[in-house]
N, C-alpha and C positions, 0 to 999 in steps of 0.2 A: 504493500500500500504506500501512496505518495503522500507523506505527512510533511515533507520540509514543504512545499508549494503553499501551504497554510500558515507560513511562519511569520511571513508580515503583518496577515490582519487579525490574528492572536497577538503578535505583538500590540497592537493600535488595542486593542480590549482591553489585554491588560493592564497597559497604560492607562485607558479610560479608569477602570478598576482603581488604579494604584496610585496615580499621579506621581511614579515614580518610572523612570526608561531602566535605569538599574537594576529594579524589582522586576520592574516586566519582562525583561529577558531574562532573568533567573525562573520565574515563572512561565516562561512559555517552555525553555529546556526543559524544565520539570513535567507541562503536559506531554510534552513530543514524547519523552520517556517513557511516562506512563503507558501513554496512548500503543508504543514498539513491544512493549513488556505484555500489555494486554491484547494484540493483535488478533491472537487465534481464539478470542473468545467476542471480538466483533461481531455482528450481527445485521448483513445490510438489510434485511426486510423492517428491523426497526430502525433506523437513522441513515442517513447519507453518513460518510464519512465527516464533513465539514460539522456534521449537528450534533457527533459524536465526540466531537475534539469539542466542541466548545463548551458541552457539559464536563468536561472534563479539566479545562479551562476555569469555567465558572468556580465549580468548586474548590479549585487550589487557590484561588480570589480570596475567597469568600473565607477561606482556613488563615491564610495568611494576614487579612485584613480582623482578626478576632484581636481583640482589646489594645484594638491601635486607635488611634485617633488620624483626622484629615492632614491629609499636608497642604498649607495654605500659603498665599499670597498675602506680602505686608497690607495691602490694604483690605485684609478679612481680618485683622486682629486688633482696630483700634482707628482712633482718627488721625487725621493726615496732619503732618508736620506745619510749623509755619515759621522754621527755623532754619533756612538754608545751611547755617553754621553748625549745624548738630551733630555730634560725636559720630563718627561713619564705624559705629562698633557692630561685629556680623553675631545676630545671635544662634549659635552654632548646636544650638540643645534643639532647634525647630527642622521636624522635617519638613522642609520647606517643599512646593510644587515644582516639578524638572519640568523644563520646554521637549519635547519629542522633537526631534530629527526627525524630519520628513525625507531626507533625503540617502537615506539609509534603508527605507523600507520600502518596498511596493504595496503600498495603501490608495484604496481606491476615493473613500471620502475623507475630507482633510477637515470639514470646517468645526465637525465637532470635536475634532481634538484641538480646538483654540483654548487657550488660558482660562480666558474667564467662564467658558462652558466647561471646562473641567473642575477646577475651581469652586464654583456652584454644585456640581455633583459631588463633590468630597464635602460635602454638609448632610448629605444623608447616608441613611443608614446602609450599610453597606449591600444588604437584600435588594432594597428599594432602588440604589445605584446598580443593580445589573438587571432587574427591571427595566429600569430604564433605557441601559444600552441595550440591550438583547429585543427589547421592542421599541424601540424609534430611529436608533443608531442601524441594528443590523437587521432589523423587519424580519425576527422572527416573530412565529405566530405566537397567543397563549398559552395555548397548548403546548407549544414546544418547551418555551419559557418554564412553562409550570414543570415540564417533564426534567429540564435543567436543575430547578430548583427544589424538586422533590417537594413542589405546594398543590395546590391548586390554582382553577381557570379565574375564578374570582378571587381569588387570596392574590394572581397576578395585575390584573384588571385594579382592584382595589389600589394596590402599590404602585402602578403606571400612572393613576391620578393623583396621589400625593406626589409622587415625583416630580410632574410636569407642573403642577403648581407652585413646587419650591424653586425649577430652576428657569422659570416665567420672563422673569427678567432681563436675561441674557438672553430671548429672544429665539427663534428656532436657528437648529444647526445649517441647517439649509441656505438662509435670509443672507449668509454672509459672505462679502464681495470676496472674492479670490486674491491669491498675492499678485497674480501676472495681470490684472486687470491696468490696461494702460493708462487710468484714472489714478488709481494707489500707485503705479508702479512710480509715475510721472510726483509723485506726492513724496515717496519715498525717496528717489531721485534729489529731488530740492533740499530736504533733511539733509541728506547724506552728503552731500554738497556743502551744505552753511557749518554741518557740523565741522568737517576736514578744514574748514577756513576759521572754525570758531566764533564764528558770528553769530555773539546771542542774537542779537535785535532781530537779525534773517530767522533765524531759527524761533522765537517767539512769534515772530506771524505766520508763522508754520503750522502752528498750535492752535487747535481745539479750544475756545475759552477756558473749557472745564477739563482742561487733559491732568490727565494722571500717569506722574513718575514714581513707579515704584523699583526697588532694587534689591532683592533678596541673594545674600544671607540678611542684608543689614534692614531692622523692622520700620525702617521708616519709610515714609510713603509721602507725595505732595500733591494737592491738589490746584487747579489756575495757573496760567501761563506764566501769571506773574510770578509767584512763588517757584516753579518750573524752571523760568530764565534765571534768578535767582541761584538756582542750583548750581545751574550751567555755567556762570560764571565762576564758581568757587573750585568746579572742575578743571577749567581752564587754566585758574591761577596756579592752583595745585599740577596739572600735568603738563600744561604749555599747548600753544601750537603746533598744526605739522600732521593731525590725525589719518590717519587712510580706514576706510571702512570697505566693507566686501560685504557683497550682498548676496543673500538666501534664504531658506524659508523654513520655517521652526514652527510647531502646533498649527499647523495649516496659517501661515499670518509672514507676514514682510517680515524678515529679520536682516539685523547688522552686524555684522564681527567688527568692534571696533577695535582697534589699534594705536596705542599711544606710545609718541613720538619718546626715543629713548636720547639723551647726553650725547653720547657716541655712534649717532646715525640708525637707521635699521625704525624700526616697530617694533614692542611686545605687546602681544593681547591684552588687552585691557575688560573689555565685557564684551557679550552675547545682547544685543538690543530686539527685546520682540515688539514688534507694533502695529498697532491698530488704525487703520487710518477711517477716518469717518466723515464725508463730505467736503474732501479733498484734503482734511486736512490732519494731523495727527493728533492724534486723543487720546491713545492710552501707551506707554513707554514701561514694559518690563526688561530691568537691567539686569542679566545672570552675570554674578565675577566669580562664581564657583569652579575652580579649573576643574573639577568631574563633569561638570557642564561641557564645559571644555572639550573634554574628553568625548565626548558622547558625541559629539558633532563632529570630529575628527578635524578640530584646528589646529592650525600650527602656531605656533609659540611666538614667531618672528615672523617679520615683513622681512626684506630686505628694504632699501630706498627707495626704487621704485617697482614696488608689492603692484601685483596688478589687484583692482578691488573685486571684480568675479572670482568665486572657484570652479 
């Protein structure tokens, strides 16, 4: 039986599951396993192959997610800063939410694996969160769901409607503009542009009135341009001119690898930027400096001078 051909969009579940890329690939090895170990006791007259793995899936979730709590985004833990100047301390005890590599996996729908739709599903219960994805994300039926979760048709039914009203907000996975859309791309573009020249002023009209910079390890969050530019300038002061950014795409959404300028010539990585662009303009800015982040996206460490900004 062909089970590696299943690896990317168990991986993308698990991720939904986990909001972790780390976990999820330890978790998917672990179905694939299973799944090779229990082979000769498969059964296609009850399951496809793919609705057999995912029960299989679901469950190693659901074991591993037992007396954990969510991993969140700074701005799910408290109100937003209005201190540009504030200790840049990483709080290291929070399993904080990883951005997915999209570019690593063969995954067919991208947009709910964006931040703030995962984000929102790491507030429910973990049952009610594979509910959810197992019927809206991957459109299986109730039935199946229920057969996944060892419940019932209406014990799944019931949990699908608390779900969908807790994560209401963030709007459906569907509704959300794509990265290559030459509207954001063209938006994305101009950022990346003011930011390599460090132009706040450019880069605050860049900005969403009500955009939000958040930067995880470190639990602070900002909300408004102004407070935003604010930031930017104390970046600046702090790392210099000279940035080079490269562009790609992390939880289905524009991402930037930025790069800041070293003493002695060259680039080192500085942060993973995800963002949201909305009505041309940028509105929500998640800054990963985690080098396991890092890692995960397979950056390299160094520019040389002239880095090209694609990979």
């Amino acid at each position: 039986m062909d089970f590696e051909s299943y690896r990317g969009e168990l991986m993308a579940f698990c991720y939904r599951m986990l909001g972790s890329v780390h976990e999820a690939e330890d978790l998917v090895q672990e179905t694939l396993l299973r799944a090779w170990k229990a082979r000769d006791r498969y059964d296609p007259a009850r399951a496809s192959v793919r609705t057999w793995l995912y029960r299989i899936a679901t469950n190693a979730c659901l074991t591993a997610l037992e007396g954990r709590g969510r991993r969140p985004l700074p701005s799910g833990l408290g109100a937003p800063s209005d201190d540009p100047g504030a200790p840049l301390t990483p709080a290291l005890d929070v399993p904080w939410l990883e951005p997915f590599p999209d570019g690593r996996f063969d995954v067919e729908a991208r947009a709910d694996l964006r931040l703030a739709w995962v984000a929102a599903t790491q507030v429910l219960p973990a049952r009610q969160r594979a509910v959810l994805v197992l019927r809206d994300v991957l459109a299986f039926t109730a039935a199946e769901t229920a057969q996944h979760l060892g419940t019932t048709v209406a014990a799944v039914n019931s949990a699908l409607q608390r779900a969908r009203a807790a994560v209401v907000d963030v709007g459906e996975a569907g509704s959300v503009t794509e990265p290559d859309d030459p509207k954001v791309r063209a938006a994305v573009q101009r950022y990346m542009r003011a930011f390599e020249a460090a132009d706040v002023p450019a880069l605050v009209r860049l900005l969403a009135d009500d955009a939000v910079l958040e930067m995880p390890p470190v639990p602070l969050w900002y909300r408004g341009s102004a407070d935003y530019g604010r930031f930017l300038e104390r970046v600046f002061v702090m790392r210099g001119a000279g940035w080079s950014m490269r562009e790609l795409v992390a939880s289905g959404q524009p991402a930037l690898a930025a790069y800041a300028p070293e003493p002695g010539g060259g680039r080192r990585l500085h942060s993973l930027q995800v963002l949201t662009v909305a009505g041309g303009r940028i509105a929500h800015n998640v800054v990963f400096t985690d080098p396991r982040v890092f890692d995960t996206f397979g950056l390299p460490s160094r520019l040389p001078h002239d880095g090209f900004r694609k990979f």
